[in-house]
C-alpha positions, 0 to 999 in steps of 0.5 A: 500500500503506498504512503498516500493510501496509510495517509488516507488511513490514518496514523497510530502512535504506540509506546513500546518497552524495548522488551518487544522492540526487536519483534515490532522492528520487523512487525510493524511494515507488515501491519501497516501494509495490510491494514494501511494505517501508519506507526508512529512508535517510541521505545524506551524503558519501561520505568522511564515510560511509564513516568512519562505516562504518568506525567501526560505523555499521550499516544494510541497504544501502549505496548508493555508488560502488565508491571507497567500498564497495570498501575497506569491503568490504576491512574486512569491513563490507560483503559483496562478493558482495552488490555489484550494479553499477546505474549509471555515471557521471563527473567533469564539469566546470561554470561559473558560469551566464552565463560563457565555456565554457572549451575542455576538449576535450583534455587540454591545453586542459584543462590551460590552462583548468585554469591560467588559473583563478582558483580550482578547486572539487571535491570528495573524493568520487569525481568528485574523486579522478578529478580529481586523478588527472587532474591528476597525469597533466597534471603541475599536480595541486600548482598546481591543489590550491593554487587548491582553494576547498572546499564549506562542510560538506554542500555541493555544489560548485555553490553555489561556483561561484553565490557566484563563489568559483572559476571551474571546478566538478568533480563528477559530472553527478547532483550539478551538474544540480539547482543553479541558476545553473550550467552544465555544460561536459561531461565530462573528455577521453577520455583523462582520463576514468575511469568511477564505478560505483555499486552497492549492498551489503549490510552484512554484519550485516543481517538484512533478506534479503528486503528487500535483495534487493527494493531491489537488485533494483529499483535494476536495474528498468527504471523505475529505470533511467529515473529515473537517466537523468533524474537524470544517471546513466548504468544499466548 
């Protein structure tokens, strides 16, 4: 479809965390091509967003996990009934490439590989709130915030490990997949693990109907499906 006839369509502005940003990069041509409306998106932190949010920032859709969209919804800036559930995902811990694999098949090997770290690197997006959870349920959560080396400003948590900066990486499988120079170890234990559920919302101001029922609708299709896979998402 050409730009004129997407024009003629209308544009739709969405919020992403970066959690969907690789999955959305090769999505988004695709829906504005069979739907004709245009993207007009944003990624950015989670946290960073949702302050942003808080604050007045304005959009159509909101994409995120519901850590997130919920407490927005809470403040009246999101609509809770729009909230349409798409993918699933976890925290996931990763190394430097190259480096022994520390055993995390349980939540005391876990917690020994967690104290045998130099340093510890995670995020305080989703993926890191799991983490500290996790932490707190082991009884180290004080010993391991004390080894937290932070991403620089917009970065993942990836690089950090590639520097050598910390020795253990914790965010989401989406987030570590597309760094080079790392691997991921796998997820948290079966009894540390919770699931992030991502979803996307409407704001409540939008007056893009229309369109923001295409884009939720799509982000359920199954060629979106497909590309979350690939992307390490897990589709509901």
């Amino acid at each position: 479809m050409s730009d004129a006839a997407r024009s003629q369509q209308g544009k739709v502005v969405v919020i992403c965390t970066m959690s969907c940003k690789e999955a959305l990069i090769e999505l988004v041509p695709v829906f504005e091509r069979e739907s004709g409306y245009a993207i007009d998106i944003t990624y950015g932190s989670g946290p960073e967003l949702a302050k942003k949010i808080s604050g007045g920032l304005q959009a159509d859709v909101f994409v995120g996990p519901e850590e997130f969209s919920g407490p927005l919804i809470d403040e009246g800036r999101l609509a809770g009934e729009s909230r349409t559930a798409f993918a699933h995902s976890g925290a996931a811990l990763a190394v430097k490439a190259g480096q022994p694999k520390p055993d995390i098949g349980s939540a005391q090997k876990l917690k020994a590989a967690l104290l045998a770290a130099r340093a510890v690197c995670y995020s305080r997006g989703a993926s890191g709130i799991h983490f500290v959870q996790a932490c707190e349920r082991l009884g180290i959560a004080d010993i391991i915030a004390a080894k937290l080396v932070k991403p620089r400003p917009g970065e993942m948590v990836g690089p950090v490990l590639v520097r050598g900066e910390a020795d253990i990486g914790v965010q989401q499988p989406a987030e570590l997949l597309p760094v080079a120079g790392i691997e991921i170890v796998g997820p948290l234990p079966a009894e540390l693990r919770q699931t992030i559920v991502y979803g996307a919302s409407v704001f409540t101001g939008s007056t893009q109907h229309a369109g923001n029922q295409a884009f939720i609708a799509f982000m359920r299709s199954h060629a979106a499906r497909e590309v979350l896979h690939e992307t390490g998402l897990d589709p509901v």
